[in-house]
C-alpha positions in Angstrom: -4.1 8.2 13.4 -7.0 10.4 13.2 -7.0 11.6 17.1 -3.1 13.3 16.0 -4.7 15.4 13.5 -4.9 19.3 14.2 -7.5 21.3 13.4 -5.9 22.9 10.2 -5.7 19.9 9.3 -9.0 18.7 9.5 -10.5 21.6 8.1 -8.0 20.8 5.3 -9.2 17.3 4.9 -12.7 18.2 5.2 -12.6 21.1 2.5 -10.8 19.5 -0.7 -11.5 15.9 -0.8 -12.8 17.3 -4.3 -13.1 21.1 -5.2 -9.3 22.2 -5.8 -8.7 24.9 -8.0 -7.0 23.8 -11.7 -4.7 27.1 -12.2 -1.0 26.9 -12.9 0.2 27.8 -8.6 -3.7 26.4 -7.1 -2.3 26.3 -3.6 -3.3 30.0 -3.3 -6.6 30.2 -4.3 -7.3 27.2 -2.3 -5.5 28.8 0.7 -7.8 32.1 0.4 -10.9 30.1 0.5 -10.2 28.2 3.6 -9.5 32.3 5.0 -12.7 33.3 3.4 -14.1 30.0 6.0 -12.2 31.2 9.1 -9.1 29.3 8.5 -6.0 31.0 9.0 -3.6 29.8 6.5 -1.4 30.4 3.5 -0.5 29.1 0.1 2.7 27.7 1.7 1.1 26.4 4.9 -1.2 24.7 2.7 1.1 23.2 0.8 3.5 21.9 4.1 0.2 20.5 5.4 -1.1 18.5 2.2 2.7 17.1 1.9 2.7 15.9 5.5 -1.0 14.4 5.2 0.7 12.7 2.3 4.0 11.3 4.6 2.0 10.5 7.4 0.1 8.3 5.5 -3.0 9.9 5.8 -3.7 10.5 2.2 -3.6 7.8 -0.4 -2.7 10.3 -2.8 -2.9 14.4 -4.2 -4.7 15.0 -7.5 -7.3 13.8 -10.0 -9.0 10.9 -9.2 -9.8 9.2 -12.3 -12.8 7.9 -13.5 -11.7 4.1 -14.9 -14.6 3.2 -17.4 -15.0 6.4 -18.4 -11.2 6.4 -19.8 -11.6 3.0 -21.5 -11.8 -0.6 -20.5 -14.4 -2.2 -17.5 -14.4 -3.6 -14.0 -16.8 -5.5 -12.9 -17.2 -7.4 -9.3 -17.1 -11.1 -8.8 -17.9 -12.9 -5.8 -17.0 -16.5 -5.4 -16.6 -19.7 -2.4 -13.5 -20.1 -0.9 -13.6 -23.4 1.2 -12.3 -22.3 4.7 -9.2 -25.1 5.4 -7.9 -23.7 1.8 -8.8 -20.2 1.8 -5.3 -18.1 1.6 -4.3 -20.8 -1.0 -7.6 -19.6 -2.8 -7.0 -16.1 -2.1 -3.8 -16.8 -3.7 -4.5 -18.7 -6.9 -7.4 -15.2 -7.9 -4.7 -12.6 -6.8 -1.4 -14.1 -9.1 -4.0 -12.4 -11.9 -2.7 -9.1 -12.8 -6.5 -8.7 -13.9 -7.1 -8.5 -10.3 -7.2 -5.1 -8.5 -9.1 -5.6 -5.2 -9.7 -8.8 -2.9 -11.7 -9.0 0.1 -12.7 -11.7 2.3 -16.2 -10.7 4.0 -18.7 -12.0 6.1 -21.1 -14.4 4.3 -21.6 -17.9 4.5 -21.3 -18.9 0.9 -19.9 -15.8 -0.9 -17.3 -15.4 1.4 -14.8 -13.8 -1.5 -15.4 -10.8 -3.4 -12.3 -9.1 -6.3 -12.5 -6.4 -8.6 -11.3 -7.5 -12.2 -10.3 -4.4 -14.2 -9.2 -5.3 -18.3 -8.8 -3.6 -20.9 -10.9 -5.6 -23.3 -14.2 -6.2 -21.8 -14.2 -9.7 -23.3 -11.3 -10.7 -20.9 -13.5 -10.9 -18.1 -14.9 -14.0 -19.3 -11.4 -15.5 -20.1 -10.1 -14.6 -16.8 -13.3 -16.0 -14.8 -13.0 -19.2 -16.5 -9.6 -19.3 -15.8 -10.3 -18.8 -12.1 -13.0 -21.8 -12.2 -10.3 -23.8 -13.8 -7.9 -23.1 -11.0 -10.0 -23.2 -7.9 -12.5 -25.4 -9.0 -15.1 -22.9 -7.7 -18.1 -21.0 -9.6 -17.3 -17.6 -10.0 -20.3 -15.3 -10.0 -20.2 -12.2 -12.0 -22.1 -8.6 -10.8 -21.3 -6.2 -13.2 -22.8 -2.6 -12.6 -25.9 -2.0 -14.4 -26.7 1.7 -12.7 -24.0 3.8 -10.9 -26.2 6.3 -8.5 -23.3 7.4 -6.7 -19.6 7.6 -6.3 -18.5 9.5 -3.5 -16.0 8.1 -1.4 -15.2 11.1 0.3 -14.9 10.8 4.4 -15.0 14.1 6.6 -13.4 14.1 9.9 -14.4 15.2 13.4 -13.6 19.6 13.0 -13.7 22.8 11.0 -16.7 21.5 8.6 -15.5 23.3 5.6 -16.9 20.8 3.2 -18.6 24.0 1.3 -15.4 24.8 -0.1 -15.3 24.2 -3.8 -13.1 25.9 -6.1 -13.3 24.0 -9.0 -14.5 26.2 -11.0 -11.8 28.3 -10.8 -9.5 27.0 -14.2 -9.7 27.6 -17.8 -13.4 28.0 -19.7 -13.7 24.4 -21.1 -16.7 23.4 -23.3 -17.1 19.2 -22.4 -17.1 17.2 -25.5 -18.5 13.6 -26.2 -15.2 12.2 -27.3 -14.8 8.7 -25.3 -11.1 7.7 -26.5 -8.1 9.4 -26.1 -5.3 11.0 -28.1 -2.0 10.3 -27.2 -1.2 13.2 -25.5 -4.2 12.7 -23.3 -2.9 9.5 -22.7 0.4 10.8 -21.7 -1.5 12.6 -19.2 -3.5 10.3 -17.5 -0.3 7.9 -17.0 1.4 11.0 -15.8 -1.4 12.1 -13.0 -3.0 8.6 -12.4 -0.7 8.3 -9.1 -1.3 11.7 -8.3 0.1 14.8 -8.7 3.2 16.2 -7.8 2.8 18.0 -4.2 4.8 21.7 -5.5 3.6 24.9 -5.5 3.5 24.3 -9.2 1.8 20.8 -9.7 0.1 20.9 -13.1 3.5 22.8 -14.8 5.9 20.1 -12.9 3.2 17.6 -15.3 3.5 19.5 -18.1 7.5 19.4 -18.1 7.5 15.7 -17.3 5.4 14.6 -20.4 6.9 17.9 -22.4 3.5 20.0 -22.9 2.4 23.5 -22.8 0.9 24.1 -19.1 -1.7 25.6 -20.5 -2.9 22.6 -22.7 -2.7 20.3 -19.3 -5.0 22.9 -17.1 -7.5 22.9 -19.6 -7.6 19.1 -20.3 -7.9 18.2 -16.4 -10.3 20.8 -16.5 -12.1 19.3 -19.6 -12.1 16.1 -18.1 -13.5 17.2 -14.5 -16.6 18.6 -16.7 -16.7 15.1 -19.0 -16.5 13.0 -16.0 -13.2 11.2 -16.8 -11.9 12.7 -13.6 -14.3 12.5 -10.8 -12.2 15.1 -8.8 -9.3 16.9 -7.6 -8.2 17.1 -4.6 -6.6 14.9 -1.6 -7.8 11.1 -1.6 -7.6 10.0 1.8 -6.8 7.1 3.2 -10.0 6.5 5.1 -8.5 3.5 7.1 -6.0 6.2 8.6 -8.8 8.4 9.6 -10.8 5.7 11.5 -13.3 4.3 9.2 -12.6 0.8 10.3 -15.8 -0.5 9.4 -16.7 -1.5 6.2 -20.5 -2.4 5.3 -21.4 -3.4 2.1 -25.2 -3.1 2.8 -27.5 -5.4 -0.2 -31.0 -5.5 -1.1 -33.4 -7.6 -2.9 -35.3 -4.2 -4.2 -38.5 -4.5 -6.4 -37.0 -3.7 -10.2 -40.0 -1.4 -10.1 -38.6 0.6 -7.3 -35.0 0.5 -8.3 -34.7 3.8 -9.9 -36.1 5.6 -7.0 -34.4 4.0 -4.1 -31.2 4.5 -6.1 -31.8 8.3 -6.0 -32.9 8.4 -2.5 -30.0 6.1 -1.4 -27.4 8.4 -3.1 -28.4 11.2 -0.9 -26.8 10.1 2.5 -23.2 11.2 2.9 -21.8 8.1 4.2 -23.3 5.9 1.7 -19.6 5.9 -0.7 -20.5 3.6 -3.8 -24.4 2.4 -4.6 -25.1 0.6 -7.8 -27.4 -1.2 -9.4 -26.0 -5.2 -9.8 -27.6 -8.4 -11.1 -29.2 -11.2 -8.9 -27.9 -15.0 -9.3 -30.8 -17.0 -9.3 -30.6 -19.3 -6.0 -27.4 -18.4 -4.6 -27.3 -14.7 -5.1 -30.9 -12.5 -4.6 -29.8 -9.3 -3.8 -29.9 -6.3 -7.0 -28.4 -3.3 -5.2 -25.3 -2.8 -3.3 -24.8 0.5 -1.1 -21.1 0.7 0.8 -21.3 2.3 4.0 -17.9 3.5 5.8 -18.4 3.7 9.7 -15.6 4.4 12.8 -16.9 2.3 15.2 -19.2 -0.9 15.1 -21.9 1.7 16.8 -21.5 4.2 13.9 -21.6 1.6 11.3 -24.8 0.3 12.2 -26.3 3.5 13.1 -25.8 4.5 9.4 -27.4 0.7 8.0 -30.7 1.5 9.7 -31.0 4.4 8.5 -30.4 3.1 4.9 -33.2 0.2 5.8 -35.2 3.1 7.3 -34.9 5.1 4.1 -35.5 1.6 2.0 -38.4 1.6 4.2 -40.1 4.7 2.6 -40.2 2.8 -0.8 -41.1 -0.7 -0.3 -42.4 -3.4 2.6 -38.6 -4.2 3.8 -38.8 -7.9 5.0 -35.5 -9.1 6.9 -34.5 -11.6 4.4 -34.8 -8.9 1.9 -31.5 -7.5 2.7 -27.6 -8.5 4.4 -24.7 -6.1 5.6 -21.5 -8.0 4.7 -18.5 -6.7 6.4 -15.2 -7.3 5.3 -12.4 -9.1 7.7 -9.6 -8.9 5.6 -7.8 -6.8 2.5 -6.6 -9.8 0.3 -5.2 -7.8 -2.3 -5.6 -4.0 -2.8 -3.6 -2.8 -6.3 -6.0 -0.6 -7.9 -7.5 -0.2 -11.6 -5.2 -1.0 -14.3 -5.8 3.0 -15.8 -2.1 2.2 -17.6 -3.8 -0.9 -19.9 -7.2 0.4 -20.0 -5.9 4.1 -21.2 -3.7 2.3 -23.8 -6.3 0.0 -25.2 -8.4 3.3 -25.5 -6.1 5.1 -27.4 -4.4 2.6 -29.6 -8.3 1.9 -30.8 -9.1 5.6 -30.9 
């Protein structure tokens, strides 16, 4: 789907995967600053193009994407066996839990399964492992993150690189505060926005009259949560399968806990590297302490980027090839995404 794209379009794409402006009618600001980069378009333009993206499937969404943990609640990643004469019926059994918000199959000889659980109650995730066990008759192995270096997720496209628009500072003044739970009108708002905003001239109003606030209360709180780090960003979230990026790598390494903190930093740096955490190891079945996902169009491209993550590893410590693994995954199992709804609740019920 990528090839059909025009060049507005990809200068669209590339510009406010993150960045867009948090003011009552934002499609005009953010239209003057793709002029200001040679990109002949207006507010209404803009906003035709954004809601065909949307149609066509290339977007997964329009607005804030949220930041889960930071809103209440965890999600951790489990990888598990899946014998290969019962594996759907596996797959099966792990998805019917509601707990579950991503399933993979990848390339691995053992671990050849790998979900996302996402509670409310951080305690849950033992309940719901055991319960797993109990089902499958598999060991589970748990890999919560212990260091996030970076969250990205953000894939540019072939065209008008216009990545170096940013307008997210234009919105209200906002002073960040510490508070981690939310009120309930915050939590009105993150149920409201968590599938994205409306795509209107008038997004954040049409918001404000669907949970019955002021406009000016939800500008500054999106705002407020941009600067806090409840919402990572706003902007288009692409559907990076649409634009090509076929292949995906989730590169691990057995990295000297000395090291960690400065490969994590120095990993974080490459564009194409989308997630890279810091997980534990799983003494004799699992050796590997830090996962970095790489997103690639073509097998070529994919492992292009890998070396050049190993090369970079390389600068830190002696990189032996049993040190590290690329698994790829075959197949989308299940693909629901975080339970913000619970999670948010939870938060502010305790609040």
């Amino acid at each position: 789907m990528s090839e059909d794209l025009g060049t507005v379009d990809r200068a669209v794409l590339n510009a406010f995967q993150g960045g867009f402006p948090v003011v009552e009618r934002p499609f005009e600001p953010a239209a003057a600053a793709l002029a200001d980069h040679g990109v002949d378009i207006d507010a209404d333009e803009l906003l035709q193009r954004v809601q065909e993206l949307d149609d066509a499937g290339v977007l997964t969404r329009f607005g804030a994407l949220i930041n889960a943990e930071a809103i209440g609640g965890t999600a951790t990643l489990v990888a598990t066996h899946a014998p290969e004469d019962s594996y759907d019926e596996h797959a099966e059994l792990i998805n019917a839990h509601p707990e579950v918000a991503h399933n993979y199959e990848r390339e691995h000889p053992h671990l050849n399964m790998w979900f996302v659980l996402s509670v409310a109650d951080e305690a849950r995730v033992d309940e719901v492992l055991a319960e797993i066990e109990a089902e499958t008759g598999e060991e589970t192995y748990n890999l919560p993150k212990q260091q996030e270096f970076h969250v990205g997720a953000k894939f540019p496209v072939e065209g008008p690189q216009t990545q170096a628009v940013d307008c997210s500072d234009l919105g209200p003044d906002v002073t960040p505060t510490e508070q981690r739970s939310l009120t309930a009108d915050e939590l009105d708002l993150v149920l409201a926005i968590q599938d994205g905003l409306p795509i209107t001239a008038t997004p954040y109003a049409d918001v404000a009259d669907e949970i019955d606030a002021d406009v000016e209360w939800v500008l500054e709180t999106i705002q407020r949560f941009n600067r806090e780090g409840k919402v990572r960003r706003v902007g288009v979230i692409p559907n990076h399968y649409a634009l090509g990026y076929s292949e995906n790598g989730m590169t691990v390494w057995d990295v000297p806990d000395e090291k960690i903190d400065a490969v994590g930093q120095a990993i974080a740096e490459f564009d194409f590297v989308t997630h890279c955490y810091e997980r534990p190891r799983h003494d004799g079945v699992w050796p590997y302490n830090f996962f970095a996902m790489t997103h690639g169009r073509s097998e070529a491209e994919s492992q292009e980027r890998i070396q050049q993550v190993r090369d970079r590893m390389a600068d830190h410590w002696d990189v032996a090839d049993e040190d590290w693994d690329t698994l790829f995954s075959t197949r989308i199992l299940k693909k629901t995404g975080i339970r913000l709804d619970e999670r948010a609740r939870q938060n502010a019920e305790t609040a």
